[in-house]
matplotlib code that plots the C-alpha trace (Angstrom):
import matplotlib.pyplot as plt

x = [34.4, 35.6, 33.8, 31.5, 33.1, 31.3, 32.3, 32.2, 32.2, 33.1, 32.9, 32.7, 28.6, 27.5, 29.1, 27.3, 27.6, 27.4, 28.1, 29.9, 29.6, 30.0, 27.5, 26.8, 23.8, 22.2, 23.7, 22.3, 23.2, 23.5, 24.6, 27.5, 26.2, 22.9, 25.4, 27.6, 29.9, 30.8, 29.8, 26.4, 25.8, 27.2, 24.3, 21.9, 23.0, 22.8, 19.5, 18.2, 19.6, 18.4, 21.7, 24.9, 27.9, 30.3, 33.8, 35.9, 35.4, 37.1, 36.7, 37.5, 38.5, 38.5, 41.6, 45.2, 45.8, 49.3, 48.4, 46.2, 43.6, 42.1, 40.5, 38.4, 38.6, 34.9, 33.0, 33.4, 34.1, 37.5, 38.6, 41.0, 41.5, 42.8, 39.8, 37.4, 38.9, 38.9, 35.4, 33.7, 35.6, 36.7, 39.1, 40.7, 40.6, 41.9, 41.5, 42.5, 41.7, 38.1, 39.9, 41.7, 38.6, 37.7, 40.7, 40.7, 37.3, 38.5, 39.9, 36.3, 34.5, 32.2, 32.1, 28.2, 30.0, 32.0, 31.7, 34.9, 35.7, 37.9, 40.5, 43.0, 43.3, 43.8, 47.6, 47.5, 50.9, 50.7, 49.3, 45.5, 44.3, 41.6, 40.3, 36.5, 34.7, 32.5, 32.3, 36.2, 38.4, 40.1, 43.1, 44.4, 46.9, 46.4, 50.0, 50.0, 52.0, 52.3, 48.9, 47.5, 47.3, 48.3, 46.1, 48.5, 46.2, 47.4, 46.6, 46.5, 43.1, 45.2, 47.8, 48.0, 44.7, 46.5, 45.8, 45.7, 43.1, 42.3, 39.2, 40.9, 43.6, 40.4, 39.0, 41.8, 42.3, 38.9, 39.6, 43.1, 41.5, 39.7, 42.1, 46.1, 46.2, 43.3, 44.0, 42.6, 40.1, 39.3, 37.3, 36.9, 33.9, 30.6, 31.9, 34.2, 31.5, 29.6, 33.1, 33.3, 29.9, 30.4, 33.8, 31.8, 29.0, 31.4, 33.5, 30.8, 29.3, 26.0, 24.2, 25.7, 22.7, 23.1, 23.0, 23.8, 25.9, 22.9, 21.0, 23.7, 23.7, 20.1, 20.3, 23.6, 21.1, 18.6, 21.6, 21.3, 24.1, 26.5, 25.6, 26.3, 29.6, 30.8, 30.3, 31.8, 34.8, 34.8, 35.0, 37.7, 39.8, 39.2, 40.7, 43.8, 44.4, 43.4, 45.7, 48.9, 47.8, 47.7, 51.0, 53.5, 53.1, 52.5, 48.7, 48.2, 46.3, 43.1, 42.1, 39.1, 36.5, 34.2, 32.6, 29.5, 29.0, 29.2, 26.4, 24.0, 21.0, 22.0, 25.4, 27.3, 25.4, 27.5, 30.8, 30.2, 29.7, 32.9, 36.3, 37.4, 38.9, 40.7, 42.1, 43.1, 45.2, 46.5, 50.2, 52.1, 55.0, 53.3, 50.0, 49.8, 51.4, 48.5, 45.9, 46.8, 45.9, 42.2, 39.9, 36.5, 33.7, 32.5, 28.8, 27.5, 27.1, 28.6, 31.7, 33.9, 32.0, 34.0, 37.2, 36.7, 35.9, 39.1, 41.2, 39.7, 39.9, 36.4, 36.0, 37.9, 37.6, 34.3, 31.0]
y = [-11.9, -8.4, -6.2, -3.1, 0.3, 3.5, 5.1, 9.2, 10.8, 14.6, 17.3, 21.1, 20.8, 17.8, 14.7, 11.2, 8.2, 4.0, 1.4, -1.8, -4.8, -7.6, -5.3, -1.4, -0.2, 2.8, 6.3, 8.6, 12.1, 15.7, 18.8, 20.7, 24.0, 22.6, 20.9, 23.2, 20.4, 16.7, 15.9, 16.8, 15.5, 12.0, 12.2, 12.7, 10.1, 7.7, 8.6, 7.8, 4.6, 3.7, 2.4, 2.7, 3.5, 1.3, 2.0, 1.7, 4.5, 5.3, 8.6, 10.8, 14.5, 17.8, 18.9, 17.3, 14.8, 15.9, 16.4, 15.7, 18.1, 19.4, 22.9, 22.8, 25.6, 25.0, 24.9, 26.0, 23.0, 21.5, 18.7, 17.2, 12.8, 12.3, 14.1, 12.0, 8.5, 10.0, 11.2, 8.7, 5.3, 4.0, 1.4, 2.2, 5.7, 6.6, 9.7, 10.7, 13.2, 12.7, 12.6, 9.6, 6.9, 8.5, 7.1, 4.0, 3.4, 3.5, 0.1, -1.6, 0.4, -1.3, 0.1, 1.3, 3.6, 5.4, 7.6, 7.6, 11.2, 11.3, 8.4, 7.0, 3.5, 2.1, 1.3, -0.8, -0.5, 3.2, 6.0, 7.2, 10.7, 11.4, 15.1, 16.8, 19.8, 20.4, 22.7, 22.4, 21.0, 17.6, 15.7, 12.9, 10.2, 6.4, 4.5, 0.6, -1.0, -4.7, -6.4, -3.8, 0.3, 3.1, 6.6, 9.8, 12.6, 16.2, 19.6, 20.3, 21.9, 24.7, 25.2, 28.4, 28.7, 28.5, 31.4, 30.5, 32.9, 36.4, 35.8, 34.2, 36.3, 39.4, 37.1, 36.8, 40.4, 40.8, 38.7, 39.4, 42.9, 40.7, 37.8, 37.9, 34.3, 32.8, 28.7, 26.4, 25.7, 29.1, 28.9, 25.6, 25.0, 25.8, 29.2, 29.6, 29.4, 32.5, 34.3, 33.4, 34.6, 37.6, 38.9, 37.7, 40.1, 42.8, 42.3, 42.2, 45.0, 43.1, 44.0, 41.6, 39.7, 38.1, 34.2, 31.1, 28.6, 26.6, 29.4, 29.8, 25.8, 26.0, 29.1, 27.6, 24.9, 26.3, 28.1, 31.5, 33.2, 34.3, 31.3, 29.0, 30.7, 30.6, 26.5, 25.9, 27.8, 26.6, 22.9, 24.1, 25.0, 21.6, 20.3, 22.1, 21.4, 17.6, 17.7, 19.2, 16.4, 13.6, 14.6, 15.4, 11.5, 10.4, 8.5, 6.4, 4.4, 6.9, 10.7, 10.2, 13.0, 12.9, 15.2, 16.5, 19.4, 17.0, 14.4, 16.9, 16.9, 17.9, 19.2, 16.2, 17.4, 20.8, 18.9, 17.2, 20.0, 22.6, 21.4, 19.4, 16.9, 19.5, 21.5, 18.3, 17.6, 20.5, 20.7, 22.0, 19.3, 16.6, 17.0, 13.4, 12.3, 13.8, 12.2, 8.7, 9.2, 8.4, 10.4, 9.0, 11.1, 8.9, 8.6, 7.2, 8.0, 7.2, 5.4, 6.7, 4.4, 1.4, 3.1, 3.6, -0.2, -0.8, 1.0, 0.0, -3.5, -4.3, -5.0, -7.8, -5.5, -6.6, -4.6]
z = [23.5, 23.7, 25.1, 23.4, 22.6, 22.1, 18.8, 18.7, 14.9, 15.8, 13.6, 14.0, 13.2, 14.2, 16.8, 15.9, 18.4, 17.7, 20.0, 18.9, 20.1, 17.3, 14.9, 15.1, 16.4, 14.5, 14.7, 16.4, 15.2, 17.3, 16.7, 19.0, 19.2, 21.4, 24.0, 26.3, 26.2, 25.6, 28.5, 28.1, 24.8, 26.2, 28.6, 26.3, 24.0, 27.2, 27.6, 24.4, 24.1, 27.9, 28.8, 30.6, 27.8, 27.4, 29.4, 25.7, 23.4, 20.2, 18.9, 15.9, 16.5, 14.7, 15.0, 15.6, 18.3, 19.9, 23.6, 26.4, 25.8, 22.6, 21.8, 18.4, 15.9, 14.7, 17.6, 21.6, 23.0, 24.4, 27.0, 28.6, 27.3, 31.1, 32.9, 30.5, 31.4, 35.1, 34.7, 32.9, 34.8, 31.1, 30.4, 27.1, 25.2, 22.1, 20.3, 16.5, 13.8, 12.4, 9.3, 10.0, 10.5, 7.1, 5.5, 7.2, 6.0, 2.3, 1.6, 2.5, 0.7, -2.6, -6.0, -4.7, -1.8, -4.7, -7.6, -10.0, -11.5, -14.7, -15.6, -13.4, -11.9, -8.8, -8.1, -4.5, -3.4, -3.6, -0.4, -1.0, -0.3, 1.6, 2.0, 2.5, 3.3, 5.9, 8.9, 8.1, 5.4, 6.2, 5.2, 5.6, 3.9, 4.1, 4.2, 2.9, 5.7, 4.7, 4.6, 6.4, 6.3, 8.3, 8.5, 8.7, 9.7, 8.4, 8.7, 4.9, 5.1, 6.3, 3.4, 1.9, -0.8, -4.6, -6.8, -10.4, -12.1, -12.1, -10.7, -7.8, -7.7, -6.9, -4.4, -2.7, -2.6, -1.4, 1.4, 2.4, 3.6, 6.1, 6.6, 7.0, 5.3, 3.6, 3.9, 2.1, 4.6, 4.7, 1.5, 1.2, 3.8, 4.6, 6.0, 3.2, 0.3, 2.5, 2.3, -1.8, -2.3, -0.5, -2.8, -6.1, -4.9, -4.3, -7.1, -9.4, -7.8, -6.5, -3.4, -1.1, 0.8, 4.2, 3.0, 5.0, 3.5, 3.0, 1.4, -1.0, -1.9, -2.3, -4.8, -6.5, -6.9, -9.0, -10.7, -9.5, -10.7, -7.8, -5.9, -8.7, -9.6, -5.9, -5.4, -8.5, -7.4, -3.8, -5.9, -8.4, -5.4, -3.9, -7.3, -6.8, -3.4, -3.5, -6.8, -4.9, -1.9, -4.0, -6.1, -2.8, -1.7, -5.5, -4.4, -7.2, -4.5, -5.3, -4.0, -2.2, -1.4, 1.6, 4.2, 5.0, 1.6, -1.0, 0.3, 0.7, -2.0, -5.5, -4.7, -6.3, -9.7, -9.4, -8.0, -11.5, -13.0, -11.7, -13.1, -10.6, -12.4, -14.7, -11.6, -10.1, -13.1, -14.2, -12.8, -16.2, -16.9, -14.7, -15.9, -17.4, -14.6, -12.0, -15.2, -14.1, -10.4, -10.0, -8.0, -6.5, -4.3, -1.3, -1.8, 1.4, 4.8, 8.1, 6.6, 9.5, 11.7, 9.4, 10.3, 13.5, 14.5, 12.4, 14.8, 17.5, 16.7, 16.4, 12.9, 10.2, 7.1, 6.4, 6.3]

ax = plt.figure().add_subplot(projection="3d")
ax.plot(x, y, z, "-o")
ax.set_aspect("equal")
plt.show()
């Protein structure tokens, strides 16, 4: 029998830890800004769970995976893959995007761990999408390879933002003063619906009022004006950049939605509500080609966990 892994789902908020070993034992759930390090957040993880950790671990980045030691944009922390196998005694490592157990996650998912937006159907021989806000904005691509499927993790969530209004045009403005190039991710984030809210106050000549992201989901949510107006346009941007993601590698295999903003409380009822889909879809002489790509929101928590037994090995495809 093989023996356990430790599996580590890190984002720029929050890091969340399982251990597999023929099941998955509960997640247990921290956020980075309390730890001064990974180190110290693996400790307290072993203390909870009373227990050594086990000396495989598979773990899911923010950030691309292209040498030995990674620095986050999203949070303080960095460190080096060679000092941690050192460090910690482990027999087997591996590291990739947090995007990329996301994706691989996708093909075992049930109809209840989805919510299809607009037409489109499933094509199987075709790449899937998978991109999300969060702390960040993440993208990957999921590849059929013959029976199987391989994850390409991307840094799309830092494309250039697309300007299609006037209203986005002015909010770009706003922000360019600020910002000498506002990427997609830039907006399209926890941070970046503080930074929409803020142009929308000043372009519409509102005091602006010092609001967490949070704050602003919560007033968007009992449709305050500003607050309202700046998720819906932090979701029609996610339309157009999941629609110019899914149309460079054709993904007739599905554009799938995840990360930590759209499962909180309520907020899918706006995402449902913004014009996603029609943003998603409009791409002038190929908008009927974008209308047969399907597009799904991932309902459920903790799905990377699926993805990351898969590429560790630990898993058959079954939940």
């Amino acid at each position: 029998m093989a023996e356990p892994f430790l599996m580590i789902d890190m984002g720029g908020t929050n890091i969340r830890f399982s251990v597999f070993d023929g099941e998955m034992s509960p997640v247990r759930s921290f956020q980075t800004q309390d730890y001064v390090d990974l180190y110290a957040v693996m400790e307290e993880y072993k203390k909870q769970i009373s227990q050594p950790l086990p000396r495989r671990i598979v773990m899911g980045v923010p950030g691309p995976v292209i040498s030995d030691r990674f620095v986050f944009l999203n949070n303080k922390w960095s460190f080096s893959k060679a000092e941690l196998i050192q460090r910690l005694g482990l027999k087997e490592l591996k590291v990739v995007n947090d995007f990329e157990p996301q994706a691989m996650a996708i093909p075992y998912l049930s109809s209840a761990d989805l919510l299809k937006i607009g037409d489109g159907e499933v094509i199987d021989e075709y790449p899937k999408a998978v991109l999300g806000p969060g702390t960040g904005l993440g993208a990957t691509y999921l590849i059929p390879i013959g029976d199987g499927w391989r994850s390409i993790a991307t840094e799309g969530g830092h494309v250039s933002i697309p300007i299609q209004t006037e209203e986005e045009f002015e909010i770009y403005s706003y922000l360019r003063h600020q910002y000498n190039h506002i990427s997609a991710e830039r907006v399209i984030c926890g941070k970046g619906l503080s930074l929409i809210y803020e142009a929308l106050c000043a372009l519409h000549g509102t005091s602006k009022e010092a609001l967490t992201p949070e704050e602003i989901m919560g007033e968007a949510l009992e449709k305050k004006v500003l607050p309202y107006k700046a998720v819906i346009q932090m979701f029609d941007w996610l339309g157009v950049v999941a629609g110019n993601m899914a149309m460079i590698l054709s993904a007739f295999g599905g554009t799938y939605i995840t990360g930590g903003i759209i499962r909180q409380k309520g907020v899918l009822d706006i995402f449902k509500e913004s014009h996603f889909r029609e943003r998603f879809e409009e791409k002038g002489r190929r908008t009927e080609f974008m209308q047969k790509m399907p597009t799904y929101v991932v309902i459920t928590h903790h799905r990377a966990f699926i993805g990351l037994q898969h590429i560790m090995g630990g898993t058959n495809g079954k939940k």
